[in-house]
C-alpha positions as CSV (number, residue, x, y, z in Angstrom):
1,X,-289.6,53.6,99.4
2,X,-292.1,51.5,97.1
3,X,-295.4,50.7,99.1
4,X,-294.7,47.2,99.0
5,X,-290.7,48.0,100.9
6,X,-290.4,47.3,104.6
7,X,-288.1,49.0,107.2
8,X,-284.8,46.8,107.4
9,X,-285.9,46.6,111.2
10,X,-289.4,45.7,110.6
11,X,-287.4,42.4,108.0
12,X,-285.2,41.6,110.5
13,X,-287.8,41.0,113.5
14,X,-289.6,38.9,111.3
15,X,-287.4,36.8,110.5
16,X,-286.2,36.1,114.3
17,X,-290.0,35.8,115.2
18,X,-290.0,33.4,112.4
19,X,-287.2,31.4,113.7
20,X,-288.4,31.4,117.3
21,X,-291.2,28.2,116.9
22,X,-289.0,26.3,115.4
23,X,-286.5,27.1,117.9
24,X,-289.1,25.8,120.8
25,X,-290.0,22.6,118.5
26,X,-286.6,21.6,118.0
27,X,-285.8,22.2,122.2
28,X,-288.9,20.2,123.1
29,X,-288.0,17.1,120.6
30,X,-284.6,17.7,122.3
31,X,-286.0,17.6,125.9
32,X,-288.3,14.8,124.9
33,X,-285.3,12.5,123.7
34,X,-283.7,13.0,126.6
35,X,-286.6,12.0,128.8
36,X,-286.7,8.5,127.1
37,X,-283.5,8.2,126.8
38,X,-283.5,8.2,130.7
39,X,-286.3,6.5,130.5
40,X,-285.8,3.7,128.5
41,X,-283.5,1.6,131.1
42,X,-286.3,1.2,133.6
43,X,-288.7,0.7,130.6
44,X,-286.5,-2.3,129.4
45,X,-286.1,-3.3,133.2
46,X,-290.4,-3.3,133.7
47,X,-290.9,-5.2,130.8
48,X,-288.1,-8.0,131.5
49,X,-288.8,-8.3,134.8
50,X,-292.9,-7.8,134.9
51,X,-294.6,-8.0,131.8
52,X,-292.7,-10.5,129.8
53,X,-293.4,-13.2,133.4
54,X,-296.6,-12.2,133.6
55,X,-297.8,-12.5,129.8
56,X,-295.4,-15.9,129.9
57,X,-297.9,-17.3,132.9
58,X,-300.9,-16.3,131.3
59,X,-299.6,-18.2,128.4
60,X,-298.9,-21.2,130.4
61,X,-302.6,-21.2,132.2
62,X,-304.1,-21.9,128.9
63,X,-302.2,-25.6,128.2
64,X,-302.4,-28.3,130.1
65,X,-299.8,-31.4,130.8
66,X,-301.7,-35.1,129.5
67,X,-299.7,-38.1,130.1
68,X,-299.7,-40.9,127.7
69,X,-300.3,-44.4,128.1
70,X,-299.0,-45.4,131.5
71,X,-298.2,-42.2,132.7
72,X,-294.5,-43.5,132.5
73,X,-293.1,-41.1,129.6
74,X,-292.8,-37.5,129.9
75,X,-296.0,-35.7,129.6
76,X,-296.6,-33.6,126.4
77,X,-298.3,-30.3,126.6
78,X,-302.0,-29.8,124.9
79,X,-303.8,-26.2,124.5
80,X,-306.7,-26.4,126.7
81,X,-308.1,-22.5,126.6
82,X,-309.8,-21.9,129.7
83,X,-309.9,-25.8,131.0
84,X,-307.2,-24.8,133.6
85,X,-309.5,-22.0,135.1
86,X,-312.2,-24.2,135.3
87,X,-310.7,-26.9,137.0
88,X,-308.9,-24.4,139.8
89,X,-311.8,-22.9,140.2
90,X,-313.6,-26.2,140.9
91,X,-310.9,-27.3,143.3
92,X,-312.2,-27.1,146.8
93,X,-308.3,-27.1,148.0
94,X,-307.7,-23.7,146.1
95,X,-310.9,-22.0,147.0
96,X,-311.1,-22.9,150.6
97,X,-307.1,-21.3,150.8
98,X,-308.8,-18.3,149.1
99,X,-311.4,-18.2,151.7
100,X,-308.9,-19.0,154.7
101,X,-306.6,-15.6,153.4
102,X,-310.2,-13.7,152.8
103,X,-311.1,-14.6,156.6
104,X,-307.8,-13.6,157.9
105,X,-307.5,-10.2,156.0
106,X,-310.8,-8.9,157.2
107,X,-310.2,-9.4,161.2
108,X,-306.2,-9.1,160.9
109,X,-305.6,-6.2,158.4
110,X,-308.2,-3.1,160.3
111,X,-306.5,-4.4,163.7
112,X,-303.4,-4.0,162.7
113,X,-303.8,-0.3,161.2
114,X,-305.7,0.7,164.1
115,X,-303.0,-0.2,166.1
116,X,-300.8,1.4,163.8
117,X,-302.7,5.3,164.1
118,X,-302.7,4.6,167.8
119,X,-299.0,4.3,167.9
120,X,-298.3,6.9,165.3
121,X,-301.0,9.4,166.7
122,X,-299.2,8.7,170.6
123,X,-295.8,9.9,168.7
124,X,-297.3,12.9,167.7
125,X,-298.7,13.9,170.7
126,X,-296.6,16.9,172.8
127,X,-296.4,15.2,175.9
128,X,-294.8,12.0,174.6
129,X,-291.4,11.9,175.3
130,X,-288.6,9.4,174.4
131,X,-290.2,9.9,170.7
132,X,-287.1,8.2,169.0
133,X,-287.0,5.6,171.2
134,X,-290.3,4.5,170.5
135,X,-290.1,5.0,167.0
136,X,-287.3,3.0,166.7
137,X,-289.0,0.2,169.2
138,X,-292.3,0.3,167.1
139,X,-290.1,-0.4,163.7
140,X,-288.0,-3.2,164.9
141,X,-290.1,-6.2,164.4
142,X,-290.6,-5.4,160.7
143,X,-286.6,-4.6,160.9
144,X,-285.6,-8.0,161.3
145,X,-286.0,-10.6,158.7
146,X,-289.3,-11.9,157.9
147,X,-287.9,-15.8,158.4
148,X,-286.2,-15.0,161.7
149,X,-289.3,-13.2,163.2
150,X,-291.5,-16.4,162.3
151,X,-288.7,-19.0,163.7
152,X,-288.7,-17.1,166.8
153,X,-293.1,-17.1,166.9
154,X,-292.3,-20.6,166.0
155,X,-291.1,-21.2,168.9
156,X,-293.2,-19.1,171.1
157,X,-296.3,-21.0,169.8
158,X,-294.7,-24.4,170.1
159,X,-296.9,-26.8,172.4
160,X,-294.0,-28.7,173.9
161,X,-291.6,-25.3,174.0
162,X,-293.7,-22.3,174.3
163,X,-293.7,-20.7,177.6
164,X,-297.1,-19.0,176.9
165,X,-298.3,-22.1,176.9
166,X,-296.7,-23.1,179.9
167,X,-298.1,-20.2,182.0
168,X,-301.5,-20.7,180.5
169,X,-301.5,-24.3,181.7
170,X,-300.4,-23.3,184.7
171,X,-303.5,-21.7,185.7
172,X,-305.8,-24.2,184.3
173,X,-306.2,-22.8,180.6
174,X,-306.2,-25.5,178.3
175,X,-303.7,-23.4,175.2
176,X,-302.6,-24.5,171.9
177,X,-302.0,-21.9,169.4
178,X,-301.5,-24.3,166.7
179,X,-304.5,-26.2,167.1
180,X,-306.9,-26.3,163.8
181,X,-309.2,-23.3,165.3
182,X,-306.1,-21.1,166.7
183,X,-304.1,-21.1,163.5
184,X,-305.4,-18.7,161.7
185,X,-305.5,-16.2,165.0
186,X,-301.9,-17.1,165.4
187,X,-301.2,-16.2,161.6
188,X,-302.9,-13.0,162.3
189,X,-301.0,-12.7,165.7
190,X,-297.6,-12.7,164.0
191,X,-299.0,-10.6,161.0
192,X,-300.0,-7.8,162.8
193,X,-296.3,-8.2,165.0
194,X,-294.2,-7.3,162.1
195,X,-296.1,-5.0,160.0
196,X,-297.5,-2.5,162.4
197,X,-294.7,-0.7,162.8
198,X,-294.2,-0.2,159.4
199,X,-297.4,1.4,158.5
200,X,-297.1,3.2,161.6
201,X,-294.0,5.0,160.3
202,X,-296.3,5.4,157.2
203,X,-299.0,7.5,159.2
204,X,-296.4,8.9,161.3
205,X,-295.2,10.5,158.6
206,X,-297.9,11.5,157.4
207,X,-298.8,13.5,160.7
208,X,-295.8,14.9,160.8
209,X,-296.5,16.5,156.9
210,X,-299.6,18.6,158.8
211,X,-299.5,22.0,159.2
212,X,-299.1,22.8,163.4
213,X,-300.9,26.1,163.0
214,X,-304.1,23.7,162.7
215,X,-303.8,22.1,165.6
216,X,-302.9,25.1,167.4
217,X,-306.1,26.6,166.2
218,X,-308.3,23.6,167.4
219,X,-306.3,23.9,170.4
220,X,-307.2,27.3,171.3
221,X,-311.2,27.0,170.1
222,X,-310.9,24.6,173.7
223,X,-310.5,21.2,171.4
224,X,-309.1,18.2,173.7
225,X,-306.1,16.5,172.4
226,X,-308.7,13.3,171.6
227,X,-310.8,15.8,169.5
228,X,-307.8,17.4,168.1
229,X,-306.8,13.9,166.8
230,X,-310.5,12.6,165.8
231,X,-311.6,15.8,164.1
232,X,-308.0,17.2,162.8
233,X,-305.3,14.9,162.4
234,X,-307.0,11.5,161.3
235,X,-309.2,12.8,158.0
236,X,-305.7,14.6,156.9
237,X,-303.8,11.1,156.8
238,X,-306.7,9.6,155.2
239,X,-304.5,8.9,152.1
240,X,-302.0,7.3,153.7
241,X,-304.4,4.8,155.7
242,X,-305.7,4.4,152.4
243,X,-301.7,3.5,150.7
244,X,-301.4,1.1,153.9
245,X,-304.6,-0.6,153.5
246,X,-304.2,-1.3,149.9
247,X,-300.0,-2.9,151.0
248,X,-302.0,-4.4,153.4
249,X,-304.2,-6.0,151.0
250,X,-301.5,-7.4,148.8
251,X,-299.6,-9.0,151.7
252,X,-302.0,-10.5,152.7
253,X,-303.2,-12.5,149.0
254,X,-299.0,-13.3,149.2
255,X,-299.4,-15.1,152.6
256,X,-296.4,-17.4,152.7
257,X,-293.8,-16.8,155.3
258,X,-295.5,-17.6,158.0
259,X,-297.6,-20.4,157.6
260,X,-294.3,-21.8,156.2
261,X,-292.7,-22.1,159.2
262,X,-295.1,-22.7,161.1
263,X,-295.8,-26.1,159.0
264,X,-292.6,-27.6,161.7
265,X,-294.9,-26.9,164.7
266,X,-297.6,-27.1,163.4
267,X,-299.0,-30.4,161.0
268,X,-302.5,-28.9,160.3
269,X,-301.0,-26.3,158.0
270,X,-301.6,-28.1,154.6
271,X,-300.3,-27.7,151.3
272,X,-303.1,-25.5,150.2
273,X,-303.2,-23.7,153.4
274,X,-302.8,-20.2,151.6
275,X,-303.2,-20.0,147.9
276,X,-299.5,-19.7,146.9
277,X,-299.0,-22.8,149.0
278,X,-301.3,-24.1,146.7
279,X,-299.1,-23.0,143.7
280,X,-296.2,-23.9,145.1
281,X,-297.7,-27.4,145.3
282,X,-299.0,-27.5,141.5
283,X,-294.4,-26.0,141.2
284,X,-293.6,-29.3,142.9
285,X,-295.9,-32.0,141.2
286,X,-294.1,-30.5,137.9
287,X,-298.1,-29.1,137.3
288,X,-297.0,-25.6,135.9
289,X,-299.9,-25.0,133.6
290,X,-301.9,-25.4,137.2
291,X,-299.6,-23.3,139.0
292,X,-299.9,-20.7,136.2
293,X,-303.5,-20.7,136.2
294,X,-303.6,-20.4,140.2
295,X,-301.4,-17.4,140.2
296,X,-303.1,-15.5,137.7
297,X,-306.5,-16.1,139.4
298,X,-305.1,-15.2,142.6
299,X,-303.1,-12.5,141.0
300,X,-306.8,-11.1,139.2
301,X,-308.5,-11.3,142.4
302,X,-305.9,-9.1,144.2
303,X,-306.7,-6.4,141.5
304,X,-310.4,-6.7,141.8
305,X,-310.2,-6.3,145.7
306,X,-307.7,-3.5,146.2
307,X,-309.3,-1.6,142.9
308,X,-312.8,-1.9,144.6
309,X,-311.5,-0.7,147.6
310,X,-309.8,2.3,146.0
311,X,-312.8,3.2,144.0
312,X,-315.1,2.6,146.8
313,X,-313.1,5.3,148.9
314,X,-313.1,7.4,146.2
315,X,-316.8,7.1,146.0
316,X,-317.1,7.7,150.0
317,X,-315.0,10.8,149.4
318,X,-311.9,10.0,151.0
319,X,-310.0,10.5,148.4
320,X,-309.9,13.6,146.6
């Protein structure tokens, strides 16, 4: 055997070492085309249904409508850059609805998830029994349809029908929950009514992920079952008072149901009352360069808030 020869074992291992690489390259371009091929419906489906509307409005918020003449003919459509955001951002209308959702979010929003770790943190305590019962009777207002559950407040706030009313005048309380400075309160009233049990089930949930061994520890250290809950159980569903805050957050810059039906009790609610009433004017004036413009403002300043909030957790260390 020349020095240069190799065993026929020796040759053959090489060869299937050699083969081996390009083996694995060829599985993972293979396991990669069947990822986007899987893929690729909901990609299709994102960008019909969300990025090919919202890079069409952002188009639209830079023209603007002029009418010719007498105002008579159809109008024509002029580029006018970043006119449109001037002009909504000058219009008292738009920024006051801004301010009016801004107002209710603050006060509304922390109520309503404070209720909602009460409840959930009273489910998962030991002694509370009927727990499914409870569950289910915390869940049903946001169980029924958001335009039923409004008709039905619309008729509980109703000067001339509501019984709480009634009562209230009864014993010399002078009540109108529709009344310019009671609106928004009642907004927040029937707010918090259908979403609290639905981030309650969110937290609940999330209590129900902890490990019982740790409460069983704090338990036999001599922790009370309010410590247990303050010191235990709240910083581990941090995260998902975090998720509810931010859904919170977002509800609350799409304000609409409500105030909707509340217009047929209630004649103070104006067509800027909430900013996508406002849009929904600018829709029915045949304004959609206006409209445009209001949604992606509104749609901007949505980001900005529930981003700052995020990173401002973040920062605090609550998220980790």
């Amino acid at each position: 055997m020349t020095a240069h020869a190799q065993p026929r074992e020796l040759r053959t291992d090489n060869r299937v070492s050699g083969r081996r690489p390009l083996a694995r390259a060829a599985a993972s371009r293979r396991n990669r085309n069947i990822a986007l091929l899987f893929l690729t419906p909901f990609a299709l489906l994102f960008l019909a249904v969300y990025i090919i509307p919202i890079a069409y409005t952002v188009d639209q918020s830079l023209y603007k409508l002029r009418h010719d003449g007498l105002g008579l003919g159809a109008p024509t459509k002029v580029f006018n850059a970043l006119g449109n955001y001037a002009d909504v951002l000058r219009d008292s209308a738009f920024t006051g609805s801004i301010e009016r959702v801004l107002l209710i979010g603050l006060v509304q929003v922390p109520i309503m998830l404070g209720l909602a770790l009460l409840l959930a943190l009273l489910l998962d305590a030991r002694s509370t029994v009927l727990k499914r019962f409870f569950r289910l009777a915390y869940f049903l207002p946001y169980a029924l349809p958001g335009v039923v559950g409004s008709l039905m407040w619309a008729y509980l706030v109703d000067p001339g029908l509501s019984p709480i009313t009634a009562l209230a005048h009864d014993i010399g309380w002078n009540l109108n929950p529709t009344s310019s400075r009671m609106l928004a309160p009642t907004i927040g009233n029937m707010l918090t009514w259908g979403w609290t049990g639905y981030n309650m089930l969110i937290i609940y949930s999330a209590l129900q992920a902890i490990p019982p061994e740790l409460s069983e520890a704090a338990r036999m250290d001599g922790c009370s079952a309010w410590r247990i809950s303050w010191h235990v159980k709240i910083p581990m569903v941090r995260p998902a008072l975090i998720l509810t805050t931010v859904f919170s957050i977002i509800g609350t810059a799409q304000l609409y149901n409500e105030p909707a039906t509340l217009q047929t009790v209630a004649p103070n609610v104006g067509s800027s009352y909430t900013p996508i009433f406002a849009a929904f004017t600018a829709v029915a004036d045949n304004d959609f360069p206006y409209a445009a413009t209001e949604s992606v403002i509104l749609a901007l300043l949505t980001l900005i808030v529930s981003f700052g909030f995020l990173r401002l957790v973040q920062r605090t260390g609550s998220i980790r």
